[in-house]
Backbone as CSV, one residue per row, in Angstrom:
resi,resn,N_x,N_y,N_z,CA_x,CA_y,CA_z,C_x,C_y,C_z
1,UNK,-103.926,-2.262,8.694,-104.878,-3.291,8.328,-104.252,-4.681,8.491
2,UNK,-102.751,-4.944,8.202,-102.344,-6.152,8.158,-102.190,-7.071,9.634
3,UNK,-101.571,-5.342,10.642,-101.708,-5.808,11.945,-102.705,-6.323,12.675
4,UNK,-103.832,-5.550,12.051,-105.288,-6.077,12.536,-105.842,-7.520,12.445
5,UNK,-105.796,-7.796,10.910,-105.721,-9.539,10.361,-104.893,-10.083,11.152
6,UNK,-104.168,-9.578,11.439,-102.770,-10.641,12.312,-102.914,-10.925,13.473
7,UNK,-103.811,-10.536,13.856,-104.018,-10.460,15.640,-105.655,-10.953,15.383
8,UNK,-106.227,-10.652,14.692,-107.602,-11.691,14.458,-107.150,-13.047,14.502
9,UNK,-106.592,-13.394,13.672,-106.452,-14.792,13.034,-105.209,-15.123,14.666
10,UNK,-104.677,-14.562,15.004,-103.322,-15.082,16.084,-104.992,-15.239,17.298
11,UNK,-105.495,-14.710,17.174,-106.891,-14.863,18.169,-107.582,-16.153,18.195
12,UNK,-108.408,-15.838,17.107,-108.581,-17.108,16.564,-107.743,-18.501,16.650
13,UNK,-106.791,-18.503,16.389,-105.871,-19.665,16.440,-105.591,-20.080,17.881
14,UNK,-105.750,-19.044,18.594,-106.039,-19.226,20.499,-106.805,-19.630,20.632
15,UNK,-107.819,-19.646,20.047,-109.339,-19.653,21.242,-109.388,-21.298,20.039
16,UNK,-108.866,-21.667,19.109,-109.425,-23.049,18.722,-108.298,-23.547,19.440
17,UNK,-107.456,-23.779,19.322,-106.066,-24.513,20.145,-106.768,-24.719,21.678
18,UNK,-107.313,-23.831,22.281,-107.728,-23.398,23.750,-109.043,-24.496,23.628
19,UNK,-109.581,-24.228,23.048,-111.049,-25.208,22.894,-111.028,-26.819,22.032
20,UNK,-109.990,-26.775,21.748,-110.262,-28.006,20.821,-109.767,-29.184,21.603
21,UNK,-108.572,-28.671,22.719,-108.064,-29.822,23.785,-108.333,-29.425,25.003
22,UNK,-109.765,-28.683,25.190,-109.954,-28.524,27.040,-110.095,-30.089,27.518
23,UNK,-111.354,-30.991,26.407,-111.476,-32.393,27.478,-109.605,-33.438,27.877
24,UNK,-108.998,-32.868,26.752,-108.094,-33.616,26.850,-107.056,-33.370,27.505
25,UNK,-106.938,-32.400,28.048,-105.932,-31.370,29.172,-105.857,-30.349,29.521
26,UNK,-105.983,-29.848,30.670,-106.196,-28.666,31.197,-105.970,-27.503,30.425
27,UNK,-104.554,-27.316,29.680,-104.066,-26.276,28.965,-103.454,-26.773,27.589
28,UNK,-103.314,-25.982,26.709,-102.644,-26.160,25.586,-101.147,-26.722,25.655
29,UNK,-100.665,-25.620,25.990,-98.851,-25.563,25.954,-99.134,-25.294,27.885
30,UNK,-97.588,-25.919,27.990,-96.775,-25.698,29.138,-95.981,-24.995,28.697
31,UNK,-94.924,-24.301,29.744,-94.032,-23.606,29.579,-93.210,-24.143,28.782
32,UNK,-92.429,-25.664,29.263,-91.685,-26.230,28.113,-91.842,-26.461,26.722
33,UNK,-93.480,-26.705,26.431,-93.808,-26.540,25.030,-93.267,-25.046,24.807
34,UNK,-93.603,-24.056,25.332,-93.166,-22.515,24.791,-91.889,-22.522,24.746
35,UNK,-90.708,-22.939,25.832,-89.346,-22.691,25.497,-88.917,-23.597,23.560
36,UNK,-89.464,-24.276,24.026,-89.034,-24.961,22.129,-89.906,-24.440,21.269
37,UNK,-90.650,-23.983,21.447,-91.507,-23.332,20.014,-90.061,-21.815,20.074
38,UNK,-90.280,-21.422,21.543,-89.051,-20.106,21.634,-87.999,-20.175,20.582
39,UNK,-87.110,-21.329,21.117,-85.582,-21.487,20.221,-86.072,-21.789,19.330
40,UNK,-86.914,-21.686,18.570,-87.235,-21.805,17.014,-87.311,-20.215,16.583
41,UNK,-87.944,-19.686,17.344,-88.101,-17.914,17.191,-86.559,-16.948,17.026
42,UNK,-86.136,-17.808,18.277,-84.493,-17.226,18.081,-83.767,-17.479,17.150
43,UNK,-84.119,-18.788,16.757,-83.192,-19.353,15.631,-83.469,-18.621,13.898
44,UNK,-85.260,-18.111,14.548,-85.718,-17.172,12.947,-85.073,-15.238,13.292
45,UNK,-85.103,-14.771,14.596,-84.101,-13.605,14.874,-83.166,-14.046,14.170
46,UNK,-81.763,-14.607,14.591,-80.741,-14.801,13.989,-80.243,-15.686,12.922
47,UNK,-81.542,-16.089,11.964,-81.724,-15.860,10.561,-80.895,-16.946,10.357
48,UNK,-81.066,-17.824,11.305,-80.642,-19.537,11.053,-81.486,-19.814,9.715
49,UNK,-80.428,-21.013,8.846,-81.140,-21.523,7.973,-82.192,-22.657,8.735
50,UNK,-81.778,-23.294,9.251,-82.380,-24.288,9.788,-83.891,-24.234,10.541
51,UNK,-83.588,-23.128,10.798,-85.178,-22.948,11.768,-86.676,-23.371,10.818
52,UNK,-87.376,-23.853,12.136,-88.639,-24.011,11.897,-90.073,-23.205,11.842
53,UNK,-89.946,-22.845,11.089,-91.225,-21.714,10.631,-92.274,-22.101,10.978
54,UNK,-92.686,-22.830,10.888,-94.167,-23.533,11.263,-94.548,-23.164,12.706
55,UNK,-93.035,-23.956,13.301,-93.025,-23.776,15.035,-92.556,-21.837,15.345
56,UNK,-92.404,-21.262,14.574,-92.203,-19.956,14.476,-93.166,-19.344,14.806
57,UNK,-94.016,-19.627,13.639,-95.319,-18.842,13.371,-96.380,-19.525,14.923
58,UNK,-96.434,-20.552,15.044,-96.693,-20.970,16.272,-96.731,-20.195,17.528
59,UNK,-95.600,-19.920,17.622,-95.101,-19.112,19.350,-95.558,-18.111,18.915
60,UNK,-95.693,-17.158,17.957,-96.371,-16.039,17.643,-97.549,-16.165,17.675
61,UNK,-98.383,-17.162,17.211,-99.431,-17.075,17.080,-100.265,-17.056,18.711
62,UNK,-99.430,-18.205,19.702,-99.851,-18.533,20.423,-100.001,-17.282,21.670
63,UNK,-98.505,-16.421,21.430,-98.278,-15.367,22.301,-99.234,-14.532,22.094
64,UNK,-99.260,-14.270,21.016,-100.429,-12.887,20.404,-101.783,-13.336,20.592
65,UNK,-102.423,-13.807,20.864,-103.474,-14.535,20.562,-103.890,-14.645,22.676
66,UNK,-102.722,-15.331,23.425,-103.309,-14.972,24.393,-103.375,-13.392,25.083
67,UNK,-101.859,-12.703,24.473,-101.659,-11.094,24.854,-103.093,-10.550,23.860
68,UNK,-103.986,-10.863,23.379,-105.073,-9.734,22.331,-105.860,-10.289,23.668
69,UNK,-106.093,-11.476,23.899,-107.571,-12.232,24.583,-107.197,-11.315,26.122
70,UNK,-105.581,-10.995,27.026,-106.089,-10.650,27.961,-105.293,-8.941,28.253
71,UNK,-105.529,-8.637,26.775,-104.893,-7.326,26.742,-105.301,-5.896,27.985
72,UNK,-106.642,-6.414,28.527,-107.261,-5.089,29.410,-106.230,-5.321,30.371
73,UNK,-105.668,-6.304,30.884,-104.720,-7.049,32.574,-103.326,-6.039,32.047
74,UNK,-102.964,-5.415,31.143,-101.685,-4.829,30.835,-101.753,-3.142,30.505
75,UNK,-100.718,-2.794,30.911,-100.693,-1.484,30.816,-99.642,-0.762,29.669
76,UNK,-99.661,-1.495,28.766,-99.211,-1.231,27.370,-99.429,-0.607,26.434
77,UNK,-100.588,-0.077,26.539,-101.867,0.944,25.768,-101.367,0.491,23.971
78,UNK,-101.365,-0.800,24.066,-101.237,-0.722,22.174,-99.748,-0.277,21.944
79,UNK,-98.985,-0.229,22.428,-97.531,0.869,21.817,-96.420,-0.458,21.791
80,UNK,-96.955,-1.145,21.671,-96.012,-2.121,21.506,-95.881,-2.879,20.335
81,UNK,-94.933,-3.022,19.660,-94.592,-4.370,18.857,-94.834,-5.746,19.154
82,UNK,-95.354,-6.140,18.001,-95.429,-7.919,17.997,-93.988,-8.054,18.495
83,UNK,-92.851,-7.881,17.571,-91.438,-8.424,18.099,-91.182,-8.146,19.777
84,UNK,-91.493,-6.893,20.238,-91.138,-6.634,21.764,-92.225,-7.684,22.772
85,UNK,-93.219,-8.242,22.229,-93.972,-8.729,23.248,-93.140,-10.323,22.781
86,UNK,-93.155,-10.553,21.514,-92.614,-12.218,21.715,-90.899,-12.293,22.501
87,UNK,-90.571,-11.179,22.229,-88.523,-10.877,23.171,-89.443,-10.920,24.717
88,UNK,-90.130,-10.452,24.892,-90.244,-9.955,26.484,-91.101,-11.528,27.053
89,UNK,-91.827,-11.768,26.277,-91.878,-13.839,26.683,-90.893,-14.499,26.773
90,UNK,-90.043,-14.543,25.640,-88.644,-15.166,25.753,-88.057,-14.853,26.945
91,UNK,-87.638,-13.563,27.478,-87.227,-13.323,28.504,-87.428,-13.922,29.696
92,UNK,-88.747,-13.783,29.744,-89.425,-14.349,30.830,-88.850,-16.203,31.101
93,UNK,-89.395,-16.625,30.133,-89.300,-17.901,30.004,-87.580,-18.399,30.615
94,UNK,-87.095,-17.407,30.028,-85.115,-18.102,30.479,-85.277,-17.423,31.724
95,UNK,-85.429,-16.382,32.788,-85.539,-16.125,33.713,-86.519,-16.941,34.415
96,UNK,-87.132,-17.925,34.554,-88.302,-18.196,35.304,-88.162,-19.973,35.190
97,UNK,-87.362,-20.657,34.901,-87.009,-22.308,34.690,-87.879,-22.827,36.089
98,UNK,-88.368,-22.340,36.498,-89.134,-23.238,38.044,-90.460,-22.996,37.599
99,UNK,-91.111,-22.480,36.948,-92.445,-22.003,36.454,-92.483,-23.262,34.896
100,UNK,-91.882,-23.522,34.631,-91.901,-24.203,33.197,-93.249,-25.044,33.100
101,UNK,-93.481,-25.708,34.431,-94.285,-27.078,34.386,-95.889,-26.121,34.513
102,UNK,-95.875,-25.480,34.169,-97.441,-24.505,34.138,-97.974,-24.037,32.940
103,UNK,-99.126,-23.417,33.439,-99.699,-23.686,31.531,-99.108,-22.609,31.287
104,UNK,-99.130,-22.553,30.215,-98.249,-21.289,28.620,-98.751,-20.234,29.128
105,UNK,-100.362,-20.223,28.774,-100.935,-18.982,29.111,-100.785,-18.246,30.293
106,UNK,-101.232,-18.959,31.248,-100.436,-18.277,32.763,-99.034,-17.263,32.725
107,UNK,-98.225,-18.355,31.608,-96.506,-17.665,32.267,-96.400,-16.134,30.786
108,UNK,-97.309,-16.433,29.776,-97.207,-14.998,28.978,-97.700,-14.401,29.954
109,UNK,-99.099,-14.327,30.213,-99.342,-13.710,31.040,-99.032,-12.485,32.400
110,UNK,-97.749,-13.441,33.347,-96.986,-12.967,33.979,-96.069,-12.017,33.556
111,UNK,-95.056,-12.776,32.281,-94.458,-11.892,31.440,-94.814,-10.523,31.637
112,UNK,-95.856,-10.542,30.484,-96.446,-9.205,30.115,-96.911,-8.220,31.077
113,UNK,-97.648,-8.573,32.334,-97.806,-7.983,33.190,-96.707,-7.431,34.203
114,UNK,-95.578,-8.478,34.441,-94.350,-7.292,34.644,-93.914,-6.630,33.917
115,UNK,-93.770,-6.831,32.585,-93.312,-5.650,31.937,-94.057,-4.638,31.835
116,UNK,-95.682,-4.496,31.669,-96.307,-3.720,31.686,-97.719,-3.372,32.582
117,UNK,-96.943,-3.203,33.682,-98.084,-3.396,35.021,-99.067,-1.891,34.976
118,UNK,-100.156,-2.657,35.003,-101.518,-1.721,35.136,-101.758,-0.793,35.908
119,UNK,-101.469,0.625,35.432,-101.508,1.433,36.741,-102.785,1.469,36.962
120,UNK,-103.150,2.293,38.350,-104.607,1.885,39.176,-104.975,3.350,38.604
């Protein structure tokens, strides 16, 4: 039940973020917005005092929220963890520094779909 709320509301928090600045720019986040919301995520993995929760809950929200909206494009069937899909963005993101200047959503997107490509 909690996972369920969590991925409503990480939904939700997409689709207003997504709608509330279409007149004002194409996309929400760029990649570089995601790498710094990221090192805030890493910094809450390895249980830094310092980290920013806010910007924590953020990259989660933002990841989950576009992985629920384009979950049919992946071949993940549900068996995944929140933690393995926000590690496997991160990943992406430090492997991919020439992609940065593109919208957020696009590069989860990619992410997720190599890791979990849709069989036919």
């Amino acid at each position: 039940m909690r996972t369920r709320t969590l991925h409503f509301v990480c939904i939700v928090l997409a689709m207003f973020f997504l709608a509330s600045t279409a007149e004002a720019q194409q996309y929400f986040h760029d990649g570089n917005d995601l790498v710094k919301l990221m090192k805030e995520y890493e910094k809450a993995e390895a249980k830094d005092p310092n980290t920013n929760h806010m910007e924590v809950r953020h990259y989660g929200a933002y990841i989950l929220g576009v992985h629920d909206a384009t979950a049919v494009l992946y071949g993940d069937k549900g068996k995944i963890s929140i933690q393995q899909i926000l590690g496997i963005v991160a990943k992406y993101l430090k492997a991919h520094p020439e992609k940065l200047n593109g919208p957020g959503s696009d590069l989860v997107i990619e992410a997720l779909k190599e890791a979990f490509p849709k069989k036919p």
